[in-house]
C-alpha positions in Angstrom: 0.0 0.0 0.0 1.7 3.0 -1.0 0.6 6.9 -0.7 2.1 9.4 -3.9 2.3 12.7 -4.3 2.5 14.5 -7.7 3.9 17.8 -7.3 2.8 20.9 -9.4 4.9 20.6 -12.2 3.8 17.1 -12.4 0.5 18.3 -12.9 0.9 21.3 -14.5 -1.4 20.2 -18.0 -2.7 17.3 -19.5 0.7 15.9 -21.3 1.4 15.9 -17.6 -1.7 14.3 -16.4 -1.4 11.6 -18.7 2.1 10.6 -17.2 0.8 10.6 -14.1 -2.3 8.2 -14.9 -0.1 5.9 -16.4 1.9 5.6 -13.2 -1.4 4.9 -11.1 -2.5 2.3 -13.4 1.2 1.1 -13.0 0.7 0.0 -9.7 -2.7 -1.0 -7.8 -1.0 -0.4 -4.7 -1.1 3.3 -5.3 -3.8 3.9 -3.4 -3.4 7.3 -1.7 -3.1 9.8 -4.5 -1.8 13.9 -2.6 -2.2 16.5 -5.6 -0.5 20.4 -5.8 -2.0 23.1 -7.6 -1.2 23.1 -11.0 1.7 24.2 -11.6 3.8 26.2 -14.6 2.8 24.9 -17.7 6.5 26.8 -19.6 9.0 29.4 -17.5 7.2 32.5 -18.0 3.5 31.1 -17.2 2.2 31.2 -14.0 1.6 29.0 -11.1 -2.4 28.4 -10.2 -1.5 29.4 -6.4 0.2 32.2 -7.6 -3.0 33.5 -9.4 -5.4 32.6 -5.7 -2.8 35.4 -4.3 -3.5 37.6 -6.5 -7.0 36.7 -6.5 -6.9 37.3 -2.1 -4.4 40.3 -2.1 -7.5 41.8 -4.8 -10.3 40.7 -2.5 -8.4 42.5 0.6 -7.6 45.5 -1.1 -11.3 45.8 -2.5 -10.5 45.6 -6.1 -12.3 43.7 -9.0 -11.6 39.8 -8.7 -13.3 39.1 -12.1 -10.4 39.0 -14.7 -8.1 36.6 -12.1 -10.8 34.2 -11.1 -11.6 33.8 -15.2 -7.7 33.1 -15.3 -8.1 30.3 -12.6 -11.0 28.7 -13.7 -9.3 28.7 -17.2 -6.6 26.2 -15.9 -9.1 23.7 -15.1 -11.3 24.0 -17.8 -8.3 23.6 -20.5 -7.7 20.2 -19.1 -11.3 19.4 -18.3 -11.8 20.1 -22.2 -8.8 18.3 -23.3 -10.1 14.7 -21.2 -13.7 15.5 -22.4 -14.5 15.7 -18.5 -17.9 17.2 -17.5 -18.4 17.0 -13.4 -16.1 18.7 -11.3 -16.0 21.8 -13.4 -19.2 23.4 -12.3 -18.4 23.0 -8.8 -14.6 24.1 -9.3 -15.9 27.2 -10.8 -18.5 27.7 -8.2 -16.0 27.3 -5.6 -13.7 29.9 -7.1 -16.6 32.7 -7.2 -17.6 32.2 -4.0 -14.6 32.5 -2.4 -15.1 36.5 -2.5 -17.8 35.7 -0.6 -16.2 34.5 2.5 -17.0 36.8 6.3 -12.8 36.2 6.8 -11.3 40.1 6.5 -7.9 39.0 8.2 -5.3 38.4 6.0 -3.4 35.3 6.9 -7.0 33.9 7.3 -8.4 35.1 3.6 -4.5 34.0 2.0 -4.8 30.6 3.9 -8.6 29.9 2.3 -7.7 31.2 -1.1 -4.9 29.4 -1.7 -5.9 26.1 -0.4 -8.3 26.2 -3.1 -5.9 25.3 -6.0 -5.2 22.0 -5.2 -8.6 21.3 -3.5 -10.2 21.7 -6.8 -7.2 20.1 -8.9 -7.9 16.6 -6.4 -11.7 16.9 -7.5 -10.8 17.2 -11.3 -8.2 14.6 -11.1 -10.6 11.5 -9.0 -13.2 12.6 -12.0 -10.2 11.7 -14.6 -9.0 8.9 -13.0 -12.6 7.4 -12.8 -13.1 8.0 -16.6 -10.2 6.3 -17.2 -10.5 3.1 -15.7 -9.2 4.0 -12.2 -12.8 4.1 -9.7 -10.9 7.4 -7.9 -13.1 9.3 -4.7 -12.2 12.5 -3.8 -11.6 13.2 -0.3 -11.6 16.4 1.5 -9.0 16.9 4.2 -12.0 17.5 6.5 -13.3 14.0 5.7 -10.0 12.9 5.4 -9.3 13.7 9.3 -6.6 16.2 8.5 -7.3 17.7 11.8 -5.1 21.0 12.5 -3.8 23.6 14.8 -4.8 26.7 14.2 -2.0 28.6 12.9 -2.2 30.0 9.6 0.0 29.5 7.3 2.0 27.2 9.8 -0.2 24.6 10.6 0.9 21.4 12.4 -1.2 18.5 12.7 -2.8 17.3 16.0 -1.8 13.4 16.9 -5.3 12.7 17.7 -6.2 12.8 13.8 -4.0 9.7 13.0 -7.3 8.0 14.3 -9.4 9.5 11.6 -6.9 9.4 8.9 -6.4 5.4 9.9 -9.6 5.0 8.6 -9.2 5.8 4.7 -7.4 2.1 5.0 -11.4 1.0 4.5 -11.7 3.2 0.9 -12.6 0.1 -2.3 -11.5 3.2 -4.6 -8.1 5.1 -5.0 -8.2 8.6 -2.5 -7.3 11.5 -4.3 -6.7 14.1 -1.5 -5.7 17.9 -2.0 -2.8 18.7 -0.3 -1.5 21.8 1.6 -4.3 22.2 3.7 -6.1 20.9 7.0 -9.2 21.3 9.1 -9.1 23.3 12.5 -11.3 22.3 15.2 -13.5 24.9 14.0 -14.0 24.1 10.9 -11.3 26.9 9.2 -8.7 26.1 6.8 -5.2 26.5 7.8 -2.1 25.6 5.3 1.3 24.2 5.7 4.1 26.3 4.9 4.6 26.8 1.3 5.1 23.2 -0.3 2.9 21.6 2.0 1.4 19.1 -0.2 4.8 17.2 0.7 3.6 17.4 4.4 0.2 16.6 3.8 1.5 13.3 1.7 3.7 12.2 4.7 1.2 12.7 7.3 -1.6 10.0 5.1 1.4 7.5 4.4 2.0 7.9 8.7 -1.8 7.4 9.2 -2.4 4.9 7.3 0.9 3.0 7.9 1.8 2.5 4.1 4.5 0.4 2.7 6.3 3.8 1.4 5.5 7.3 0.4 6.2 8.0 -3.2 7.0 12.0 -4.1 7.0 12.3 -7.8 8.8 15.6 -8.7 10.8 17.0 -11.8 13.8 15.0 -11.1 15.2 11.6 -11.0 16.4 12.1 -7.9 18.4 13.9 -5.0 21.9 14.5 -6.3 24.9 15.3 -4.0 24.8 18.7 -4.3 23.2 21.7 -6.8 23.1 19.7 -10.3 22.7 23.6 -11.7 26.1 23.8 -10.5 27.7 20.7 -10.9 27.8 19.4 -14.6 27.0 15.4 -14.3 26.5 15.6 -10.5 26.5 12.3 -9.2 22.8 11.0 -8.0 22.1 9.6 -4.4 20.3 6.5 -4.4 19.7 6.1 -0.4 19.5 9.0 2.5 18.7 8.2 6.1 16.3 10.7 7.7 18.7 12.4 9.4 20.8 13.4 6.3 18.0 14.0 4.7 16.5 16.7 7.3 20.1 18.4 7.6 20.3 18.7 3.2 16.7 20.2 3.5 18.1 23.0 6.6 20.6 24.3 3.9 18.9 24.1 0.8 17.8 20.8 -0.9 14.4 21.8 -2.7 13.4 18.9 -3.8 11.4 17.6 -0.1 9.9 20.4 1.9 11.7 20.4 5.0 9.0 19.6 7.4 7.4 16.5 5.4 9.6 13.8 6.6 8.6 14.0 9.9 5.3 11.9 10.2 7.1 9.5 7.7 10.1 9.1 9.7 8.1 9.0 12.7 5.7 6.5 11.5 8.9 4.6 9.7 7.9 5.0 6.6 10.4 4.8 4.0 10.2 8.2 1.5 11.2 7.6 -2.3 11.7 10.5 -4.8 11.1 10.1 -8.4 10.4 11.5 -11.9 7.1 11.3 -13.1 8.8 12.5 -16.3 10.8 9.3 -16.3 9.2 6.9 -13.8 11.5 4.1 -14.0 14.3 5.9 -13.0 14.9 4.3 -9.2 15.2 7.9 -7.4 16.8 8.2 -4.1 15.0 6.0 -1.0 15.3 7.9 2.2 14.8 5.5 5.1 15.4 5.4 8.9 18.2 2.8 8.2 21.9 4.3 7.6 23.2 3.8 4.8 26.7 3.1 3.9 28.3 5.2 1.3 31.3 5.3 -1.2 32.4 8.7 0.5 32.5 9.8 4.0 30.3 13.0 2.5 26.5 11.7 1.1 26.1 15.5 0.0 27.0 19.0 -0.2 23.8 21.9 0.1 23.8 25.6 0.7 21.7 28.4 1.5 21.7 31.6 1.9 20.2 34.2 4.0 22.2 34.3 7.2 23.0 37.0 9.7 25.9 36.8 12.1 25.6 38.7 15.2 29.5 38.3 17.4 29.3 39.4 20.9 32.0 39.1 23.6 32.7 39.7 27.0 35.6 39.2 29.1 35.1 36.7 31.6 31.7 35.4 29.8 32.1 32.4 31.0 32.1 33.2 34.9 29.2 35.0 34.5 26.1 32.7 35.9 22.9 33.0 33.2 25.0 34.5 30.6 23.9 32.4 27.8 20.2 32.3 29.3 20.2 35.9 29.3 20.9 36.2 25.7 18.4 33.9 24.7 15.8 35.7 26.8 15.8 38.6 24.9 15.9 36.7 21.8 12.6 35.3 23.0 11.4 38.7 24.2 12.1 39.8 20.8 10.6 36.8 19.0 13.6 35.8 17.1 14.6 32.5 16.3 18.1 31.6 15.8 19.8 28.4 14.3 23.4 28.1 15.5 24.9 29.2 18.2 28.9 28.3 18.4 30.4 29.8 21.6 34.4 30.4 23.4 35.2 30.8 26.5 34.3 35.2 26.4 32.3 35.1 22.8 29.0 33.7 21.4 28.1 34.0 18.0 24.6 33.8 17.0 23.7 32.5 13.6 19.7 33.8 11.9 17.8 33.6 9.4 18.3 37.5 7.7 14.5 37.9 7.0 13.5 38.0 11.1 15.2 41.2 11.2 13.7 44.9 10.2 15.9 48.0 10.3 13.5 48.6 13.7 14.0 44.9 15.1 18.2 44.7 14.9 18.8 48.1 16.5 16.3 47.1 19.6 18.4 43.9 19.6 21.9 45.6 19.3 20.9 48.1 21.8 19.4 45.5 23.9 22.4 43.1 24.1 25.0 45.9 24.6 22.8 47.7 27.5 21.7 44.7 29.6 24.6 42.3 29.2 27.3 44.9 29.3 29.1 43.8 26.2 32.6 44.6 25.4 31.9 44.0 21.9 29.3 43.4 18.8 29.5 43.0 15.8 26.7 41.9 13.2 27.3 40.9 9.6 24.7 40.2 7.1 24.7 37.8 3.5 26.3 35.1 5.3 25.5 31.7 3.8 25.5 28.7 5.6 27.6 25.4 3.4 26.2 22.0 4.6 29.0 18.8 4.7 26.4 16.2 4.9 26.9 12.2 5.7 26.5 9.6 8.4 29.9 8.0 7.2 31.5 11.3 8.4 31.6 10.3 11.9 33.6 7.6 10.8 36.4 8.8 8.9 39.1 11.1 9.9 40.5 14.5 8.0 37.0 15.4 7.1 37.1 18.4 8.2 40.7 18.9 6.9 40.1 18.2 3.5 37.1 20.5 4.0 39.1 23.3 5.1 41.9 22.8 2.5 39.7 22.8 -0.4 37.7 25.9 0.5 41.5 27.5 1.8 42.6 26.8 -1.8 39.9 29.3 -3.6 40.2 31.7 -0.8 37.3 31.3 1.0 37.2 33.0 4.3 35.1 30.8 6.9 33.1 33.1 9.4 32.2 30.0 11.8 32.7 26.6 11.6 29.6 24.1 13.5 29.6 20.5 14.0 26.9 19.3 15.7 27.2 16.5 18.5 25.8 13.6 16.2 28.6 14.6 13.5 26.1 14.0 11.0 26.8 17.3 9.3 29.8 19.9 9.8 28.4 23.6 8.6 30.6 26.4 7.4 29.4 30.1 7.8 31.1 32.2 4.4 29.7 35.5 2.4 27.1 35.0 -0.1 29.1 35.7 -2.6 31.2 32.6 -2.7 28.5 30.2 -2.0 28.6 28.8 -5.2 32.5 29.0 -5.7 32.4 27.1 -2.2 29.6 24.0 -3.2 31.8 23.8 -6.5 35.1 23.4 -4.4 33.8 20.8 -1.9 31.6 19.0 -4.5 35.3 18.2 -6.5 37.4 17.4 -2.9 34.9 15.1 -2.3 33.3 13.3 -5.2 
C-alpha cells in the first residue's frame, strides 16, 4: 500500500496528467493519491497558487476579482476540455466565485482559504479523470480525510489525535485522491502548511495509514549530491537516512519540503523521490536505516540568508545565566536563531536574515550591549550557511581537513565553523558571494 504525491509541475497540463495516470494504473498499490496546484505549464506562465494570491491580495484591497478568477477557472477547464470531462468543473468554478464571498477580513486567514483552493479543486478534477479512465478514484476532502489542524495560519501542524481519523481511509474500495496543503481546524477553518505543503500533507496520510512507502514524484530523478545547476553530471544519491536528509533540506535541498519527513520518519515509513517525467528511474529511498556510502560525505547543500551577530565579553564564561540571558531577549524579541557556536568570552549567534527589520536589529543591538554589558558586537549580514552532509563522516578522519583545505585553496574565508554532536553534518558560515564557488570546491574534494 503505498501513498504518492504529484507535485505541481507534475501536474501542470494534461501531457502531464497523462504521465501521471499511467503511473497509477502502473501499480494497484497506489492507493493514496496527494495532488498540488497546477503548476507552470513553460517558464514564463504562471503558477495556479500564484493566481489565488493575486486573486486574495484583490479581495483585501477591494479591487475587482473578475479578470483573475476567469484566469483560474481557465486552468481547469483547458484540461477538463482536453479529457472530455464534464463533473467537477461546475463545482470548481463555483467554488472559485464564491470565495469572495467568505465573512474572513484578516489576512493570513483570507491568503490561507484562497490558496488552499488550487489543489482542493485540482484533487476533485483529477478523481473525476482517474474514474473515466479506468481508475474508480473518490475525492476526499482533508475535513473527511481527518486532517485535523492547529490553528495557525500558514503554519499549521497537525494534532496526533487525527492519526485516528486518517487510519480510517485504510477501508476506501477506490483510490483517494486528496488535495494537499491544507487541513481542518477544530472549528472548521482552513489552515495551510508552509509553502510546499502538499509534501507534508502526503507524509502525514502515508503515517496514518501506515503505508508500505511514500512516493513523491517531482521534476527530477532524484536527489543528487549537491546543486546539479552547479555541478555538470552531478552524481545521484540512491539512499539517504532521515537524518541526512533533514540536515540537506536545513541548507537548501528543494526537492522535499523540509517539514514532510517528519510523520514519515516518525511513522517509519520509507520516503522515495522520483520523476514522473521518467518513472522508471529508481530515485533516491530515504529510510530510517543508515546507509553506507562510497564517500565519507553523502552530500553538499547551501543556503543563503544568514546573519551573524558576534558578541563578547571578558570573563563570559564566569558570568552565571550569561547564555540564558541572551536567549531571553531573543525570545522577548521573537527571534529565532539556528546556531549558536560559543568560546570561553564570545558567542556568535547565527539567523535567518529575513526576522530582522531596520527597527528589530537596533532594539536587539541596543538590547544586548545595554543589559549584558558587552565589550563588543558585531553583526554581519549575507552570510551563507555550506552543509558537509553524511552519516559516514563520523567515521572517517580529515574530514574536516580536507574540507578546510579545499575551500582554503579558492580563498574562501570561513566566518564560523559548527559541527553538531551527532557529526552527522559539519556547517561552514562564508559570504554570499562565494556560495557557489564554495559548493563547487567541496563538490570536486569530495566526489
Amino acid at each position: 500500500m503505498k501513498v504518492v504525491k504529484f507535485g505541481g509541475s507534475s501536474l501542470s497540463d494534461a501531457t502531464q496528467l497523462k504521465k501521471v495516470l499511467k503511473i497509477v494504473k502502473a501499480d494497484t498499490e497506489r492507493r493514496f493519491i496527494i495532488v498540488s496546484a497546477p503548476g507552470k505549464r513553460h517558464e514564463t506562465d504562471i503558477k495556479v497558487t500564484d493566481l489565488l494570491i493575486q486573486y486574495a491580495d484583490a479581495f483585501l484591497a477591494n479591487q475587482s476579482t473578475e479578470m483573475v478568477e476567469l484566469a483560474i477557472i481557465e486552468r481547469y477547464q483547458q484540461i477538463s476540455e482536453e479529457f472530455n470531462l464534464k463533473s467537477a468543473l461546475p463545482e470548481i468554478a463555483s467554488h472559485i466565485h464564491q470565495l469572495k464571498e467568505t465573512k474572513h477580513r484578516d489576512q493570513a486567514r483570507v491568503m490561507d482559504l484562497f490558496k488552499s483552493s488550487g489543489e482542493n479543486c485540482h484533487a476533485m478534477l483529477i478523481a473525476e479523470l482517474f474514474s473515466a479512465n479506468g481508475v474508480p478514484a473518490t475525492y476526499v476532502n482533508p475535513n473527511d480525510a481527518g486532517i485535523l489542524v492547529e490553528d495557525l495560519p500558514g503554519e499549521a501542524i497537525i494534532k496526533p489525535v487525527a492519526y485516528t481519523k486518517i487510519k480510517q481511509l485504510k477501508e476506501l474500495d477506490t483510490v483517494a485522491v486528496i488535495p494537499g496543503f491544507f487541513g481542518y481546524t477544530e472549528e472548521g477553518e482552513i489552515c495551510t502548511f508552509s509553502r510546499g505543503g502538499s509534501d507534508v500533507t502526503g507524509s502525514i496520510i502515508a503515517a496514518g495509514v501506515s503505508a508500505d512507502c511514500y512516493e513523491n514524484f517531482t521534476d527530477v530523478d532524484a536527489i543528487y549530491a549537491a546543486n546539479p545547476g552547479l555541478i555538470a553530471n552531478c552524481q545521484p544519491i540512491t539512499e539517504l537516512s532521515f537524518r541526512e536528509m533533514r540536515e540537506l533540506s536545513y541548507t537548501g535541498f528543494r526537492v522535499l519540503h523540509d517539514e514532510a519527513l517528519m510523520p514519515a520518519r516518525q511513522a517509519n515509513v520509507p520516503v522515495i523521490i522520483k520523476n514522473t517525467n521518467n518513472p522508471e528511474a529508481p530515485g533516491t529511498k530515504i529510510s530510517a536505516q543508515k546507509v553506507s556510502h562510497p564517500t565519507p560525505v553523502t552530500g553538499i547543500a547551501g543556503d543563503s540568508g544568514f546573519t551573524s551577530i558576534y558578541i563578547s565579553k571578558y570573563l563570559m564564561n564566569r558570568q552565571l545565566g550569561f547564555g540564558y540571558d541572551v536567549l531571553k531577549i531573543f525570545k522577548e524579541l521573537n527571534l529565532q536563531f539556528d546556531h549558536m557556536p560559543s568560546g570561553i568570552d564570545d558567542i556568535t549567534l547565527i539567523m535567518r536574515q529575513n526576522q530582522l527589520t531596520t527597527e528589530l536589529e537596533n532594539t536587539l543591538i541596543s538590547r544586548l550591549t545595554t543589559e549584558l554589558e558587552l565589550d563588543e558586537i558585531k553583526v554581519m549580514h549575507n552570510i551563507s550557511m555550506i552543509a558537509l552532509v553524511g552519516e559516514g563522516m563520523k567515521n572517517n578522519i580529515g574530514v574536516a581537513s580536507r574540507a578546510t583545505s579545499a575551500l582554503s585553496k579558492k580563498h574562501i574565508n570561513l566566518e564560523m565553523i559548527n559541527q553538531g554532536s551527532s557529526e552527522v553534518s559539519i556547517l561552514f558560515a562564508i559570504e554570499d558571494s562565494h556560495t557557489d564557488e564554495a559548493i563547487k570546491a567541496l563538490y570536486h574534494e569530495f566526489f
